[in-house]
C-alpha positions as a Markdown table, in Angstrom:
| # | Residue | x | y | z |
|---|---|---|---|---|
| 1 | Unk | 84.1 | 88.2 | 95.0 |
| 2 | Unk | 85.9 | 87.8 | 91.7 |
| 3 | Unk | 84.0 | 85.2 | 89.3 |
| 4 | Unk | 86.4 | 82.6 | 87.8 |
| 5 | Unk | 86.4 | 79.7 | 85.9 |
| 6 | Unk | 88.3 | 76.9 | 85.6 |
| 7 | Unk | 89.0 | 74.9 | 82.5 |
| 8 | Unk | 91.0 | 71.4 | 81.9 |
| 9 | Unk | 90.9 | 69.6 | 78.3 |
| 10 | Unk | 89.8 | 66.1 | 78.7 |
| 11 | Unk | 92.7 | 63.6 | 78.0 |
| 12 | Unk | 95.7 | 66.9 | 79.1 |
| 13 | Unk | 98.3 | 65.6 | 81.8 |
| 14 | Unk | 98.3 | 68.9 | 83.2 |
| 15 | Unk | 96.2 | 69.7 | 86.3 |
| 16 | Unk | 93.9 | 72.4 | 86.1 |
| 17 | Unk | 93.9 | 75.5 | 88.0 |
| 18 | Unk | 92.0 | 75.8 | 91.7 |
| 19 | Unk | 89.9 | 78.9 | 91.8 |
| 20 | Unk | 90.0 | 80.0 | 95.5 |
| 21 | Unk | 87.2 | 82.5 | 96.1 |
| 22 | Unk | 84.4 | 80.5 | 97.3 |
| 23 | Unk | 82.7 | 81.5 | 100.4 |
| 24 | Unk | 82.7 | 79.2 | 103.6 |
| 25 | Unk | 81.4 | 78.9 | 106.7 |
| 26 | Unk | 81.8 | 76.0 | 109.4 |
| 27 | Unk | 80.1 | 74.9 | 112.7 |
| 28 | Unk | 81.7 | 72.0 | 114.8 |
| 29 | Unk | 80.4 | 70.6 | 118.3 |
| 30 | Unk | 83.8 | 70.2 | 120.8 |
| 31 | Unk | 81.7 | 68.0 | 123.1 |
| 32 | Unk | 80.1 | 65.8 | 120.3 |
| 33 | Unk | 83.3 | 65.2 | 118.4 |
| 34 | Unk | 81.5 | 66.1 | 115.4 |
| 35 | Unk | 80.9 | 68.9 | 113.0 |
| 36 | Unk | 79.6 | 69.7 | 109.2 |
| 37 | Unk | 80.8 | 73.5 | 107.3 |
| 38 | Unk | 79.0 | 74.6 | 104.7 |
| 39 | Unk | 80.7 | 76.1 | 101.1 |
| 40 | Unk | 78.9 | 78.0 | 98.1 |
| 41 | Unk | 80.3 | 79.0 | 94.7 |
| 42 | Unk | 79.3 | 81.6 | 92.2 |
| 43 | Unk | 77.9 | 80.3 | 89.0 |
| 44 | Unk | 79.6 | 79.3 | 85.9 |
| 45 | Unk | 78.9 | 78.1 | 82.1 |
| 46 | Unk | 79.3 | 75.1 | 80.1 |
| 47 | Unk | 80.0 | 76.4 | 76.7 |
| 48 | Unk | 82.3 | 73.6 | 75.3 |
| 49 | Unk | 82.0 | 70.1 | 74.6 |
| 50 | Unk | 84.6 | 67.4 | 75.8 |
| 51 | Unk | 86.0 | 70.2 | 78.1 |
| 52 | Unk | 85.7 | 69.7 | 81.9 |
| 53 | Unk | 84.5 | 73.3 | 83.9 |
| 54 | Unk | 85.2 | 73.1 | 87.8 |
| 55 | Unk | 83.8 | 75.1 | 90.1 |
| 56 | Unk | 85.5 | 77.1 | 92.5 |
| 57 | Unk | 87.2 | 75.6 | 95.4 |
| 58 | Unk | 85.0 | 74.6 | 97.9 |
| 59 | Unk | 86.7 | 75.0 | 101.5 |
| 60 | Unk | 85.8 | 75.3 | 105.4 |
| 61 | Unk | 88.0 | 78.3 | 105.6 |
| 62 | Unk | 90.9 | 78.7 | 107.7 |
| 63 | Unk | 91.1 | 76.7 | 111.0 |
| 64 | Unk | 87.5 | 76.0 | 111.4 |
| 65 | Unk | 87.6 | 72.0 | 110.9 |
| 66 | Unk | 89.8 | 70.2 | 113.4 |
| 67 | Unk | 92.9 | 68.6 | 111.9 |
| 68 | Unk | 92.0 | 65.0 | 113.3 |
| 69 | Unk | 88.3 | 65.1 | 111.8 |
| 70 | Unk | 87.5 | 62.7 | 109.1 |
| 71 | Unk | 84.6 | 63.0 | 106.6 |
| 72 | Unk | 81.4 | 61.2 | 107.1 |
| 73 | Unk | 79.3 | 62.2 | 104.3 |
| 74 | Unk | 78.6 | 65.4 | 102.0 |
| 75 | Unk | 76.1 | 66.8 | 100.7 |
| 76 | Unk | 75.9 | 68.9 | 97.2 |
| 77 | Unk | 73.9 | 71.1 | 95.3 |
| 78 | Unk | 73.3 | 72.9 | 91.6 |
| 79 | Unk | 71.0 | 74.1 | 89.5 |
| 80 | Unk | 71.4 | 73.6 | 85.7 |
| 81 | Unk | 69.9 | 75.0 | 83.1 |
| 82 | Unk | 68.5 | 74.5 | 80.5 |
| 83 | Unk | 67.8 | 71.2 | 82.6 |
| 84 | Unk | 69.8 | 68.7 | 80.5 |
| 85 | Unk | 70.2 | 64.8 | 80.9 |
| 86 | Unk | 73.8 | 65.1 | 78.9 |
| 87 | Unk | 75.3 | 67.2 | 81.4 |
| 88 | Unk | 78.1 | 64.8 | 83.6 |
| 89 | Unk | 78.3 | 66.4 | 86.6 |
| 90 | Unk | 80.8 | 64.9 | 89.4 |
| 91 | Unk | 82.4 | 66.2 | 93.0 |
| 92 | Unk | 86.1 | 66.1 | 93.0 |
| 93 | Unk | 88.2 | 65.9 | 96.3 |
| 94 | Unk | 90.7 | 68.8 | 96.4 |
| 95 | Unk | 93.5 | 66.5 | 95.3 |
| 96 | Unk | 91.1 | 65.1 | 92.3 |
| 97 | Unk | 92.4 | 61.8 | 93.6 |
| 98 | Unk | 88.3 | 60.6 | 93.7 |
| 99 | Unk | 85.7 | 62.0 | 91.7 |
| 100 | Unk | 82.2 | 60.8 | 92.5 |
| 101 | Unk | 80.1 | 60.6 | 89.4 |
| 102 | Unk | 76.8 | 62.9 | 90.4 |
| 103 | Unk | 73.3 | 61.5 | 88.7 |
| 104 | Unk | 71.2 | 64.5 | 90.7 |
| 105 | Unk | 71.2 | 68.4 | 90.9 |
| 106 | Unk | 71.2 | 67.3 | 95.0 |
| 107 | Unk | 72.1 | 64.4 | 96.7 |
| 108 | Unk | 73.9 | 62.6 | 99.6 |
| 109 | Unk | 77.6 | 60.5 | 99.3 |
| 110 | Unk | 79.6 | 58.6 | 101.4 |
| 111 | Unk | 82.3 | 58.0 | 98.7 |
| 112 | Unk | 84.8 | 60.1 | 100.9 |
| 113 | Unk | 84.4 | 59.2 | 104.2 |
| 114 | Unk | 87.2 | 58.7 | 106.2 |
| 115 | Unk | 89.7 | 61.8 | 104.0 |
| 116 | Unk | 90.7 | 64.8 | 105.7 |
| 117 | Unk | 87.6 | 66.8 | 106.7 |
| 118 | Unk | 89.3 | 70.1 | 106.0 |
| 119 | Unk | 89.6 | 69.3 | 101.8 |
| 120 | Unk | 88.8 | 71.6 | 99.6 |
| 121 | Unk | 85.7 | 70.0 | 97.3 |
| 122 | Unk | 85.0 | 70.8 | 93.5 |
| 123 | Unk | 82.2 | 69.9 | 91.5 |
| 124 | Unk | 83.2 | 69.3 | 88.1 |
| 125 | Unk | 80.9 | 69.3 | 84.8 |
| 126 | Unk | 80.8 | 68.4 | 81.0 |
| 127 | Unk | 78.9 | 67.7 | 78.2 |
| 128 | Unk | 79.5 | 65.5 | 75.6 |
| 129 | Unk | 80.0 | 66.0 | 71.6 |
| 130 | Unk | 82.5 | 67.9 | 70.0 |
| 131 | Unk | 83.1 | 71.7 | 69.6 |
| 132 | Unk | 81.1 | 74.8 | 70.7 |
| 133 | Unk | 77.7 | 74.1 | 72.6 |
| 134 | Unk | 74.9 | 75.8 | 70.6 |
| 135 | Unk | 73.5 | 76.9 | 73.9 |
| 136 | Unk | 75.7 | 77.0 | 77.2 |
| 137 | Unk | 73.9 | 75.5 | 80.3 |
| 138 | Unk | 74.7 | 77.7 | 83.3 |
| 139 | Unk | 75.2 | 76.2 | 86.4 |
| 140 | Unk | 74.2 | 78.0 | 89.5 |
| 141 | Unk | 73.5 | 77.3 | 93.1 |
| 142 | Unk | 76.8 | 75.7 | 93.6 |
| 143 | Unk | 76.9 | 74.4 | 97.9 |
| 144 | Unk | 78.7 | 71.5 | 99.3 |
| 145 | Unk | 78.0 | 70.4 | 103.3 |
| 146 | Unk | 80.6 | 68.1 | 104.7 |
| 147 | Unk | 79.7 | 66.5 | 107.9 |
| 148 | Unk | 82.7 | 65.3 | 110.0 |
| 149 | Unk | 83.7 | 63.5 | 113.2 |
| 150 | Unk | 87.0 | 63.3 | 114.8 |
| 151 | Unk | 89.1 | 60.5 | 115.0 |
């Protein structure tokens, strides 16, 4: 699996780059109507400040999520280190039309229910201050579960 990052300047109009090699897997019920699929990224470092890193593209992979399904909550993971309290950390929809603001390494949100279940997710992180960090905090662990339901 090629290892990318992806960059985009704070205050640019230009949209940043997707990084597509994420690994996916997804598991849906027929009967139930419902469904979650799981995504994980390879790691990545912070090294700048008032830059934003993203992490690869987070997807169910191709035709595994029904095209009528609709989000019902998602769950995300990471590991930082050095552990910092300056790191912003948030989880972009595919289209970066919503960004949810993250204040835990793991947590729960219902900020996108009722999108398209079959988004691509991104978790997106900065640090504050200006120039070169004097230490990069690598972030690691990178997993996203979106849990669905048809329409």
């Amino acid at each position: 699996m090629a290892r990318t990052q992806c960059l985009w300047r704070l205050g640019m109009l230009a949209g940043a780059m997707f990084c597509c090699s994420a690994s996916a897997s997804a598991s849906a019920s027929a009967s139930a109507g419902s469904g979650a699929w799981v995504a994980q990224s390879s790691g990545l470092n912070v090294t700048q400040s008032q830059w934003h890193f993203f992490s690869e593209a987070l997807a169910s992979g191709p035709s595994h999520v029904p095209g009528d399904a609709i989000v019902t909550s998602v769950h995300w993971r990471f590991h930082a280190r050095p552990s910092t309290t300056a790191l912003k950390a948030e989880l972009c929809s595919a289209s970066r039309v919503r960004c949810e603001r993250l204040t835990q390494e793991a947590g729960k949100t219902k900020a996108f229910e009722g999108e398209r279940a079959a988004q691509a997710f991104q978790l997106r992180f900065s640090m504050p201050g200006n120039g070169r960090l004097r230490r990069d905090v690598h972030i690691d662990d990178i997993q996203v579960i979106v849990n669905y339901r048809r329409r």
